[in-house]
FIKOLKE-891455 format. One record per residue (C-alpha): residue number from 1; x, y, z. Coordinates in steps of 0.02 Angstrom, whole numbers. Layout:
N
<drenpa><num>NUM</num><u>X</u><v>Y</v><w>Z</w></drenpa>
...
% end
This chain:
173
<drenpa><num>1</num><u>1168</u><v>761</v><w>-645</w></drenpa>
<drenpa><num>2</num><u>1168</u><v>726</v><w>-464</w></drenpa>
<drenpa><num>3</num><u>1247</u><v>553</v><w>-376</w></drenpa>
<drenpa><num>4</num><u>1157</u><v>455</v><w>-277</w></drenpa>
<drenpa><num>5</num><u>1216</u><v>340</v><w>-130</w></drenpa>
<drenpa><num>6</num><u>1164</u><v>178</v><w>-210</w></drenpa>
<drenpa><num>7</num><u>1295</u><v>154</v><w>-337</w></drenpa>
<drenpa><num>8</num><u>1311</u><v>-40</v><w>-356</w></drenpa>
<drenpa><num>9</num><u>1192</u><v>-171</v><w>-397</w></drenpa>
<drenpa><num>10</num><u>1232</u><v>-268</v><w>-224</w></drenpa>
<drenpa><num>11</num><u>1162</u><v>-88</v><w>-142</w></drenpa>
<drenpa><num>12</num><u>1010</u><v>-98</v><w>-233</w></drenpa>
<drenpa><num>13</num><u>981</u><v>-262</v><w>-226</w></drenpa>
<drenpa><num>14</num><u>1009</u><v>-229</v><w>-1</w></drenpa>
<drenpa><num>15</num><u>901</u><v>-99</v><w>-54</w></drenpa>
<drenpa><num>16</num><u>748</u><v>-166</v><w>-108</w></drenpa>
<drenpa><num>17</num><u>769</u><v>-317</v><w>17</w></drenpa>
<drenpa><num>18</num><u>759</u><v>-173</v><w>147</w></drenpa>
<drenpa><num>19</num><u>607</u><v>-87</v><w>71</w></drenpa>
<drenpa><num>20</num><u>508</u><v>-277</v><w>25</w></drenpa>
<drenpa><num>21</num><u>540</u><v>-318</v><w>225</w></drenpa>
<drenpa><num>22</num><u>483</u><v>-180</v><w>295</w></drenpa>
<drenpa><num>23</num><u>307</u><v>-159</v><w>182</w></drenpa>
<drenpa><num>24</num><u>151</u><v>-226</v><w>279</w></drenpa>
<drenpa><num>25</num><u>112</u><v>-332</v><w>124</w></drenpa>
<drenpa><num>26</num><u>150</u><v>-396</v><w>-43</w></drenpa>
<drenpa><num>27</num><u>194</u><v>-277</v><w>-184</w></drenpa>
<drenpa><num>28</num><u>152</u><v>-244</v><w>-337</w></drenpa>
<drenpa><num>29</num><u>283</u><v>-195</v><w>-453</w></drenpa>
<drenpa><num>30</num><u>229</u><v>-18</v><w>-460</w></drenpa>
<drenpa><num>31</num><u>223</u><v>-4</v><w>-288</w></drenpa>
<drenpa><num>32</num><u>410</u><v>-78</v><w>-266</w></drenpa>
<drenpa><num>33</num><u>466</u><v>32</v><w>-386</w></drenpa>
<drenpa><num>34</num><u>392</u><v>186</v><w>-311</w></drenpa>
<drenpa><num>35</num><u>465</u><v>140</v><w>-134</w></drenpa>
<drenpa><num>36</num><u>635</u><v>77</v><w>-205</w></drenpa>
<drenpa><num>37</num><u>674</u><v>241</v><w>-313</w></drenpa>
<drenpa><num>38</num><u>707</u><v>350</v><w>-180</w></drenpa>
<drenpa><num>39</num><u>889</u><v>381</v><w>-198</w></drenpa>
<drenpa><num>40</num><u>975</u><v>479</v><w>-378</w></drenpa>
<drenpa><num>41</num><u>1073</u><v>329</v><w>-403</w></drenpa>
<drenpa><num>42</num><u>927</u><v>196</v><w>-430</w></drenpa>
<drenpa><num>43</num><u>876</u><v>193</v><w>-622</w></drenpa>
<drenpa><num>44</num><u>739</u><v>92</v><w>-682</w></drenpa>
<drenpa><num>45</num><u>843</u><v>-33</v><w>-794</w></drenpa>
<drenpa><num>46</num><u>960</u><v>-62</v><w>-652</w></drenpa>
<drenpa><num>47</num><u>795</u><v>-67</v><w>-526</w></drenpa>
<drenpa><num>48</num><u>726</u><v>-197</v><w>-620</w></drenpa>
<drenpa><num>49</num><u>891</u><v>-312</v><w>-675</w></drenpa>
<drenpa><num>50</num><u>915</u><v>-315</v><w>-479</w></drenpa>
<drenpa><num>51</num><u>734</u><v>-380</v><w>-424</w></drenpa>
<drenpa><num>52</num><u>745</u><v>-524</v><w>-582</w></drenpa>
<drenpa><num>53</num><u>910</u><v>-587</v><w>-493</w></drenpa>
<drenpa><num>54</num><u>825</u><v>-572</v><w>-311</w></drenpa>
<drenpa><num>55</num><u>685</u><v>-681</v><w>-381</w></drenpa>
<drenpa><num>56</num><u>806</u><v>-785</v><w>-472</w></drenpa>
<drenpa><num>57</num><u>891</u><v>-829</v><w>-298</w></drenpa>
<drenpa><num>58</num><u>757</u><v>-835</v><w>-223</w></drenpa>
<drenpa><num>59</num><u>764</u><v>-688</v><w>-94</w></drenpa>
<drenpa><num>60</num><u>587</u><v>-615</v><w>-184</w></drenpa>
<drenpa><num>61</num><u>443</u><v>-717</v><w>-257</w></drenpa>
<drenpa><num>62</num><u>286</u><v>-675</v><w>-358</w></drenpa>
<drenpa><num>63</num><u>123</u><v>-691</v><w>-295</w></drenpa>
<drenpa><num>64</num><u>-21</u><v>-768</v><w>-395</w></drenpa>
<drenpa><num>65</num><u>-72</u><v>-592</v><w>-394</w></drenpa>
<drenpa><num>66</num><u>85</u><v>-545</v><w>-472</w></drenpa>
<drenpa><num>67</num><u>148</u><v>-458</v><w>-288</w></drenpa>
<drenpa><num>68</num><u>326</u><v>-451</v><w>-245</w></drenpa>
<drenpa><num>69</num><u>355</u><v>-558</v><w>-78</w></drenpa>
<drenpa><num>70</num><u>495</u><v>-568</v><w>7</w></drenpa>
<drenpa><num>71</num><u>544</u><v>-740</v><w>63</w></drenpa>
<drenpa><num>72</num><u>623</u><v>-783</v><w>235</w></drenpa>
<drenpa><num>73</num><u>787</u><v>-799</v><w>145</w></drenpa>
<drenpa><num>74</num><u>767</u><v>-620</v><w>61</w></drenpa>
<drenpa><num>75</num><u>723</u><v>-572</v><w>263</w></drenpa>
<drenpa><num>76</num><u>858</u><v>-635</v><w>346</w></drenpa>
<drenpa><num>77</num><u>995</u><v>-566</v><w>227</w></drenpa>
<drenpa><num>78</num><u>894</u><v>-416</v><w>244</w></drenpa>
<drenpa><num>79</num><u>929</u><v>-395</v><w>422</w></drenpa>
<drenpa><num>80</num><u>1096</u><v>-457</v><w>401</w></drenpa>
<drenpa><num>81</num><u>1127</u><v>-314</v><w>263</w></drenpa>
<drenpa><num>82</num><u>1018</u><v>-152</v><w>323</w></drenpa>
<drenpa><num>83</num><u>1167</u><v>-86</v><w>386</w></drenpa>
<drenpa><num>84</num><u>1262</u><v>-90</v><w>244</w></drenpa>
<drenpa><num>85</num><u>1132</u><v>34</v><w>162</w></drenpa>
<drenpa><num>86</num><u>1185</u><v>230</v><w>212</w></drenpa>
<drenpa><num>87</num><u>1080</u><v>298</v><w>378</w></drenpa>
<drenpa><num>88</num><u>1013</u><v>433</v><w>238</w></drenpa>
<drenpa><num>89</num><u>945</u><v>312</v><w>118</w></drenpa>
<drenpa><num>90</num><u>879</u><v>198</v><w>268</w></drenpa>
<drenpa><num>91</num><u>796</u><v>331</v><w>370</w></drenpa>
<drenpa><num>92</num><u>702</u><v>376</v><w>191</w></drenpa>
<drenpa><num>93</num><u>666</u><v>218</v><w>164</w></drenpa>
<drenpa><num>94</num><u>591</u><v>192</v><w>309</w></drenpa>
<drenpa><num>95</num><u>477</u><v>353</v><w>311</w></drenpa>
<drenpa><num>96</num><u>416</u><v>307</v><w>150</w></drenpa>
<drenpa><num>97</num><u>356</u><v>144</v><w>190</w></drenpa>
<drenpa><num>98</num><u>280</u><v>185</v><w>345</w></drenpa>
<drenpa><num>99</num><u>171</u><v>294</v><w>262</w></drenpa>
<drenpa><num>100</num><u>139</u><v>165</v><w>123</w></drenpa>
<drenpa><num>101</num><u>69</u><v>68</v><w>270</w></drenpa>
<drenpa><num>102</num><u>-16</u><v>173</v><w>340</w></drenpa>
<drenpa><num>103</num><u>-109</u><v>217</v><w>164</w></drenpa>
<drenpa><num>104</num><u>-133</u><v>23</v><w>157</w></drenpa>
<drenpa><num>105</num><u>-211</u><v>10</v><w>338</w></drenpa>
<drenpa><num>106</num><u>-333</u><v>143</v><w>290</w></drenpa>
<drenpa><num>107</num><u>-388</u><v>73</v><w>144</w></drenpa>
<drenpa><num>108</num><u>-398</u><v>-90</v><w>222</w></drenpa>
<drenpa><num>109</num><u>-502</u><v>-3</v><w>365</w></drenpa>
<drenpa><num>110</num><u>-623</u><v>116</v><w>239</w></drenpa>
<drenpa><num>111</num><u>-705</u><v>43</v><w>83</w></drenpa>
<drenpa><num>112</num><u>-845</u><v>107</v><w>-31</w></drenpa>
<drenpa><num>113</num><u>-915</u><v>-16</v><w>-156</w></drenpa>
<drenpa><num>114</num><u>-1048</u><v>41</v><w>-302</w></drenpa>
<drenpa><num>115</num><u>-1153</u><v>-91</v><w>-364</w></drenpa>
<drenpa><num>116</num><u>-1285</u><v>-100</v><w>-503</w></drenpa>
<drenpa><num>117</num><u>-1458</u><v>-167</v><w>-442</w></drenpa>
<drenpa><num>118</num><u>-1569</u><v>-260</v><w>-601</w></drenpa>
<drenpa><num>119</num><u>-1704</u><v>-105</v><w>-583</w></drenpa>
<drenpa><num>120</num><u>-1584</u><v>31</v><w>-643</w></drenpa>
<drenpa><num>121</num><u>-1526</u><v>82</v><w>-463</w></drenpa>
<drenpa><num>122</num><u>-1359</u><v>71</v><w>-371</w></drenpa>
<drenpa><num>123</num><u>-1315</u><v>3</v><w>-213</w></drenpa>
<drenpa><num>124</num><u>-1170</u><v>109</v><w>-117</w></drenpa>
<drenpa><num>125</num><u>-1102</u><v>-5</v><w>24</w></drenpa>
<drenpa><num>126</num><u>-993</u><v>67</v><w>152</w></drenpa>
<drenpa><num>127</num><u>-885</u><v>-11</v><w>270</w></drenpa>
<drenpa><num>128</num><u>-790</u><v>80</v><w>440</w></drenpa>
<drenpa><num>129</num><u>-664</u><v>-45</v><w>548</w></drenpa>
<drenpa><num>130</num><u>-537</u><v>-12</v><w>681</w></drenpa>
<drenpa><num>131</num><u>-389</u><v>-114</v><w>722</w></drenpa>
<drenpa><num>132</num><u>-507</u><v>-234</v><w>814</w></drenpa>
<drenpa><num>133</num><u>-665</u><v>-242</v><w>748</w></drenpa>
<drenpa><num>134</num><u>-811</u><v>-175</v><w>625</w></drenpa>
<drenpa><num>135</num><u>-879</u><v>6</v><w>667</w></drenpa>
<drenpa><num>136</num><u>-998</u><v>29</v><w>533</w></drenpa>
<drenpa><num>137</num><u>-1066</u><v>-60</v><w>371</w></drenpa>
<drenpa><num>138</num><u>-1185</u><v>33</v><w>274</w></drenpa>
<drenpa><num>139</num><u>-1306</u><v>-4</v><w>121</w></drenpa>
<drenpa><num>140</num><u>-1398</u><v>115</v><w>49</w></drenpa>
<drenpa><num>141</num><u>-1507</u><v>152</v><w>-133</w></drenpa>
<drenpa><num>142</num><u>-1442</u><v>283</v><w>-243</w></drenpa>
<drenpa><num>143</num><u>-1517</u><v>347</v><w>-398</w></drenpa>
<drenpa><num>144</num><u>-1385</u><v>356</v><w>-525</w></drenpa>
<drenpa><num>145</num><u>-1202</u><v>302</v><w>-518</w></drenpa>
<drenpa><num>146</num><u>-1125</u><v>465</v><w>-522</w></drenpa>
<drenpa><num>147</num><u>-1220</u><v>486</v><w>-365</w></drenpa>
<drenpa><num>148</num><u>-1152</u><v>338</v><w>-289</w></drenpa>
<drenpa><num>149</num><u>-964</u><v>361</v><w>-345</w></drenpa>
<drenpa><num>150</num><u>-982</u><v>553</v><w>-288</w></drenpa>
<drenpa><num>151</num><u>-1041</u><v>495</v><w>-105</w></drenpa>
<drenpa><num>152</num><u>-939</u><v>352</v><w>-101</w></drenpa>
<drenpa><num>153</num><u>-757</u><v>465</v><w>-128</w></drenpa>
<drenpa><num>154</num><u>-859</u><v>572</v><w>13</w></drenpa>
<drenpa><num>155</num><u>-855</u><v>428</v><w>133</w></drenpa>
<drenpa><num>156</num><u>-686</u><v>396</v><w>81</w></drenpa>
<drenpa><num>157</num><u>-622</u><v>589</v><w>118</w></drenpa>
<drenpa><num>158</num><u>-704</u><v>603</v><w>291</w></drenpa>
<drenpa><num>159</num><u>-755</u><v>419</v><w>356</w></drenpa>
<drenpa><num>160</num><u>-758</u><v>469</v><w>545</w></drenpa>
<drenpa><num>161</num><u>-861</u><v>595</v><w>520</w></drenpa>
<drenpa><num>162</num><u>-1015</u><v>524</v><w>423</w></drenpa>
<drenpa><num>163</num><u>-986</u><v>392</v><w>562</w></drenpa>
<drenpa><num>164</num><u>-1015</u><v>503</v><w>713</w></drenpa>
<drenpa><num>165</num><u>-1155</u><v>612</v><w>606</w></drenpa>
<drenpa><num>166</num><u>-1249</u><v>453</v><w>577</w></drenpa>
<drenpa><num>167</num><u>-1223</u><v>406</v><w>767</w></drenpa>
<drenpa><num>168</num><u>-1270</u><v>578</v><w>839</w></drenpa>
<drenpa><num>169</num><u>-1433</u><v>558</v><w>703</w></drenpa>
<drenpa><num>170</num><u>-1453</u><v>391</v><w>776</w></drenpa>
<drenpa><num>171</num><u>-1444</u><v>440</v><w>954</w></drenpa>
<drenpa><num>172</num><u>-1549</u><v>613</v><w>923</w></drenpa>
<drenpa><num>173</num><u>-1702</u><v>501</v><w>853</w></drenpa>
% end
């Protein structure tokens, strides 16, 4: 069995402050754990004993959504404590969660919403944003739901480029 680098709870515990400061939003516990289970020596019972004392002190606090946030308490020993973390751990860390925000922006920026009409029919409604404003919202009538769920993971896959097919369609007629 390997050895990680995070072998006490006050690691973890810097740990997961790091992880909860650095995320672009709240998190669910799922999410937290995901992130915060990057190194061998992080277990699941100790993962979890650790964030119950953070909220207990007040460093971490539940959402009404049940989200992890981290409170400016939980920030500021976070900066005070990053470097206590190893660079290895930290520069993981920190790849991880930058690519758990980006996954965030882009959902935030692409959504695709099915919705059942009273006549039998759905209603696929797309949405396409930017960092500044709203490129595209689209609402169209689909036959069946399968249909709709099928086009709507489509938009999902390859957003930019329904957008510029319907502009070039657009611009062609």
């Amino acid at each position: 069995m390997s050895m990680g680098f995070i072998r006490e709870s006050l690691e973890l515990k810097c740990l997961i402050l790091y992880v909860a400061a650095r995320a672009s939003e709240p998190l669910t516990l799922t999410e937290l754990q995901a992130l915060t289970m990057i190194d061998d020596g992080v277990d699941y019972f100790s993962f979890t004993q650790c964030l119950n004392e953070l909220v207990q002190t007040e460093h971490i606090e539940i959402d009404s959504c049940e989200r992890y946030v981290i409170t400016s308490k939980g920030v500021k020993n976070s900066l005070i404590t990053a470097d206590s973390l190893p660079q290895s751990v930290r520069m993981k860390a920190d790849r991880i969660v930058e690519a758990f925000n980006r996954e965030l922006l882009r959902r935030a920026q692409v959504g695709a919403r099915v919705e059942k009409r009273e006549n039998g029919t759905y209603t696929l409604a797309l949405h396409l944003s930017d960092d500044v404003d709203d490129l595209m919202e689209l609402r169209v009538m689909v036959n069946s739901e399968e249909q709709a769920k099928a086009l709507a993971d489509k938009f999902r896959e390859t957003p930019e480029e329904v957008y510029q097919k319907l502009m070039a369609a657009l611009l062609e007629a």
